[in-house]
N, C-alpha and C positions, 0 to 999 in steps of 0.2 A: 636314199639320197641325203635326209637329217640327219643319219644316226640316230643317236641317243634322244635328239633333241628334235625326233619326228613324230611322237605325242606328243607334245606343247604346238609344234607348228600345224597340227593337221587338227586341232582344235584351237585352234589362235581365238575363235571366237567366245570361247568362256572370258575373257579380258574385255569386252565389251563392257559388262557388268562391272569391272574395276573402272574403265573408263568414267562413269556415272558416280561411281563411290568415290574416287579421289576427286574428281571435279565438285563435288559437295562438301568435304573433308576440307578442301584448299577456301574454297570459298570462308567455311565457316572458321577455319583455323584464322585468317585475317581478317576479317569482319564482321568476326560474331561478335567483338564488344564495341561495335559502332550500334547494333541494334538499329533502334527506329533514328538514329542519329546519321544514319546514312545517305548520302546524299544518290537520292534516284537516278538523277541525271547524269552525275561524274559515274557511275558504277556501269551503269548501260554503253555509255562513251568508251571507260576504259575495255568493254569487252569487246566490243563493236569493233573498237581499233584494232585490239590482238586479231582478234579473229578474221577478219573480212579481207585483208591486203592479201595475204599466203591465198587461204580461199581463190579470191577469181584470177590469180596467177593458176592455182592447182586446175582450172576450170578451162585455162587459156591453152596450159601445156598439154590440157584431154580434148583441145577440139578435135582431135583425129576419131572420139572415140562418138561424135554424133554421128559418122558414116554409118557405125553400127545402130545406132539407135535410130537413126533414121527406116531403116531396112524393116527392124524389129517392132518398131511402135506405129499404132495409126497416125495417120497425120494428125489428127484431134490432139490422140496422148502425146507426139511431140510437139507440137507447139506449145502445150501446155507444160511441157518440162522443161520447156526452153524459156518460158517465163516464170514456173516459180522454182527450179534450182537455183538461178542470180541471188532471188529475196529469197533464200536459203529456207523456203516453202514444202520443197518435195519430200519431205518425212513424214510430212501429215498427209501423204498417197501412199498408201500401199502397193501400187500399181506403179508408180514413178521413184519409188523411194531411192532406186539406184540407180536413177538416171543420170548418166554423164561421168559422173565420181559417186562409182559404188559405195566407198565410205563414206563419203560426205551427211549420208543420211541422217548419222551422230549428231551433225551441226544443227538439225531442223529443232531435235529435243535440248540440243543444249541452250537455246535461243530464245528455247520454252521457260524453260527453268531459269536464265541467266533472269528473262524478264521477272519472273517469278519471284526472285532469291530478296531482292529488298523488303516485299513484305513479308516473305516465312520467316528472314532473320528478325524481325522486328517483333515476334512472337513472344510470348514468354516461355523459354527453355526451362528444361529442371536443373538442377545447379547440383545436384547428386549425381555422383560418379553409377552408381547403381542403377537410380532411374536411367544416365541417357544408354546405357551399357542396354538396358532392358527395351528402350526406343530403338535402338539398332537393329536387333532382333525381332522387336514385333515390324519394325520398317520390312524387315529381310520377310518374315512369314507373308506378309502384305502382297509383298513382290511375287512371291509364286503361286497367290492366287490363281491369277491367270492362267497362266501352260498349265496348272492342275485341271483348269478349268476345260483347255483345248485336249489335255491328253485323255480327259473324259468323256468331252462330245462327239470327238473327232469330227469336229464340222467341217475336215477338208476330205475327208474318209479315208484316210490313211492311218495304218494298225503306229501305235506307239513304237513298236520296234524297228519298224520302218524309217522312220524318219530321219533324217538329217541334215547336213547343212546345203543339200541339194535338192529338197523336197518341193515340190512345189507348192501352191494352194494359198489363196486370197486372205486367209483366215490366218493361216501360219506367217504370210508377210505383215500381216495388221500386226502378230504378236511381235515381231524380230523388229520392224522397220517403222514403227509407230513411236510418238513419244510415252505416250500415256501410260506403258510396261513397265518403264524406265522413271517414273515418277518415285516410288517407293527405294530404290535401289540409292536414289538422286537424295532423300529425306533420309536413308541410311548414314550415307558421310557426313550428312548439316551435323548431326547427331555424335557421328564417332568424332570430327573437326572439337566442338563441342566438350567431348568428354576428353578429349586428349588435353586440353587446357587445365581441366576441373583434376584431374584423375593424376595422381602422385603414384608412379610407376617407376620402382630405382632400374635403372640402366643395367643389372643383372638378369633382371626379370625380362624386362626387355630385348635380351639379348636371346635367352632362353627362349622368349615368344617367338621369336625370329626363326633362330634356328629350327625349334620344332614345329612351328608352321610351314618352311620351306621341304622339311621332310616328308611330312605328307600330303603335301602338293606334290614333289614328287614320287612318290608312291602311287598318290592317286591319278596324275597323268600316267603311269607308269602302266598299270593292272587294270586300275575299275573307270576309268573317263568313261569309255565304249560301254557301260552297263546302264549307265546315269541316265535319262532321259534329253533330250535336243533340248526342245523347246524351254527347260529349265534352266538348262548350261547357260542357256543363251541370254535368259532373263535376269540372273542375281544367282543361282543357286551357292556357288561359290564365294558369296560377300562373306561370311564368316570368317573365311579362312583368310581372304583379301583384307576384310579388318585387322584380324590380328595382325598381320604384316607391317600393316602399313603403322600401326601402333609400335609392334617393336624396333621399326624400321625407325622411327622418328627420336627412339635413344643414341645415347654417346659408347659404343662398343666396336669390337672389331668387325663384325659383318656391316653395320651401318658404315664404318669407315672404306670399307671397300667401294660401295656407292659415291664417296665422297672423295675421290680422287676427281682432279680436275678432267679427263679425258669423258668419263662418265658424265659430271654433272655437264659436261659440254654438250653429249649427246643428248643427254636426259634435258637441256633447256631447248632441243631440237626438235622432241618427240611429237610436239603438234606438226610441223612442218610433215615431220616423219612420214606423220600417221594419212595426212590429206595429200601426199602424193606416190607414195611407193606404191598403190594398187594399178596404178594407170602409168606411172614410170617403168614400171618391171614390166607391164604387157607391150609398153613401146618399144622397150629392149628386146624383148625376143621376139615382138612384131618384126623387127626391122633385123632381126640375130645379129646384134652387137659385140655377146660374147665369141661366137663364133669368127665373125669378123677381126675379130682382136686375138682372134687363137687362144683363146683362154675359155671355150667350154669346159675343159676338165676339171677346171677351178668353180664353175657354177655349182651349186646359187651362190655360192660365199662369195664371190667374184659380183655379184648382181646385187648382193646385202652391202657389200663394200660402196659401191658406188650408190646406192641407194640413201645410206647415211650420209655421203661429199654430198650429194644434191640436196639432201635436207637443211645440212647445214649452211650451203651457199643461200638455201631462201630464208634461216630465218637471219642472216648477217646481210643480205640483200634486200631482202623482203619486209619480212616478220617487222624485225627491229624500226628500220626506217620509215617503215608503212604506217605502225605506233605512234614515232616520233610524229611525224609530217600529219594525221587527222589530230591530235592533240592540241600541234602547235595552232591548225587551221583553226580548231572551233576556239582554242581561246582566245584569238583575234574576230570572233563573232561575238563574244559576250558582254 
């Protein structure tokens, strides 16, 4: 059905791990020379406001999807999902983490950390390009502690080879849907943010990182993704290679300039929207066969990816943006 492009999609979850790393890269690329000079309160606000408007819109346009969670959960566990996915809580349940908007689970850790981020940046960093090049990698080793740890005890009993992104087991949700995996992967980007500031890198080199790092990503979706273990894909294993990228990607060359066409950075300013509603937009489109209704099945998915970007973009020019505006303007008329 993807062609070429049904390894990358049938492991979409290796991005998870980028998700984490550029979310700490971005943080620390802007506000790592505010340090302790940071203002706590504007930094929580300004997250607060990006993130929370899209959010219970994404939450509003899945109520069709508490029918199922109804069915499938005790009364107990949904009441209890129904009060803490709102306060963006159900990440720290293993057992609820995908309750309502499967992805949204991302938001519990990122909520973790946004609180987090004012006093890590206030830290003392190394101001060598080496040192933080060397914090990135032991950040990265950090991170696979863990699934080292799960592909050794197998505390869910399921063989290593077994596993995958349909596996079940209380142990293997703690590790996927939990913040606390994602802590190290999260202190990776503070780090590369950090050293990309510090680190004098000419625009060839950069260019060169790009490129050769995009080749064996693809290679490595290509042949060995299926050999790698799950539970590590899922955790960081892959940040090395997402560093580099994102490093070369931040030079003045022709591969970064393809990025940097306005069509791209339109999407690419969407991709939050993106990301908290295509899982539960796409199951209401073929809940309800939209394509088919429109006579354009033979055009899906790309027909379903099409419209999935318009509705991103309608919420963050709907949404996103004005939902920012309108809690900013409010609290600064409280101060």
């Amino acid at each position: 059905m993807f062609g070429v492009f049904a390894p990358v999609v049938n492991n979409a979850f290796v991005f998870v791990g980028c998700f984490f790393l550029i979310s700490g890269f971005i943080l620390a690329y802007n506000y790592a020379d505010r340090g302790a000079g940071l203002s706590k309160r504007e930094f929580w606000l300004a997250r607060f406001s990006r993130l929370y408007p899209v959010y219970v819109v994404a939450l509003l346009i899945s109520y069709q999807m508490l029918e199922a969670e109804w069915h499938y959960q005790t009364r107990q566990h949904f009441i209890e999902g129904i009060i803490l996915t709102p306060l963006l809580l159900q990440g720290f349940s293993p057992l609820l983490a995908t309750f309502w908007n499967t992805v949204a689970w991302t938001l519990s850790s990122e909520v973790m950390l946004y609180i987090a981020f004012p006093y890590i940046i206030a830290m003392r960093w190394p101001r060598s390009p080496k040192k933080l090049a060397w914090m990135v990698m032991g950040f990265w080793a950090l991170g696979l502690v863990l699934p080292a740890l799960y592909l050794w005890l197998q505390p869910d009993g399921i063989a290593p080879h077994d596993l995958n992104r349909y596996s079940p087991g209380m142990y293997l949700r703690t590790l996927k849907f939990t913040p606390v995996p994602y802590i190290p992967t999260f202190l990776a980007g503070l780090a590369l943010g950090i050293l990309q500031s510090k680190a004098e890198i000419s625009n060839r080199v950069r260019m060169w990182m790009t490129g050769g790092t995009l080749l064996v990503m693809a290679a490595l979706f290509h042949w060995w993704i299926g050999y790698l273990p799950y539970p590590m894909l899922h955790t960081g294993m892959l940040t090395p290679l997402f560093a580099l990228l994102i490093i070369g990607l931040s030079g003045d060359h022709w591969i970064s300039a393809i990025f940097a066409v306005r069509p791209m950075v339109v999407v690419g300013e969407a991709t939050y929207c993106l990301y908290l509603l295509h899982f539960n937009c796409w199951n209401l489109m073929h809940k309800y066969n939209v394509p088919q209704k429109l006579h354009v099945e033979a055009l899906d998915p790309w027909f379903s990816y099409v419209v999935l970007v318009l509705i991103a973009l309608l919420a963050y020019y709907t949404v996103e943006n004005p939902g920012r505006r309108w809690i900013l303007k409010l609290w600064s008329h409280r101060r």
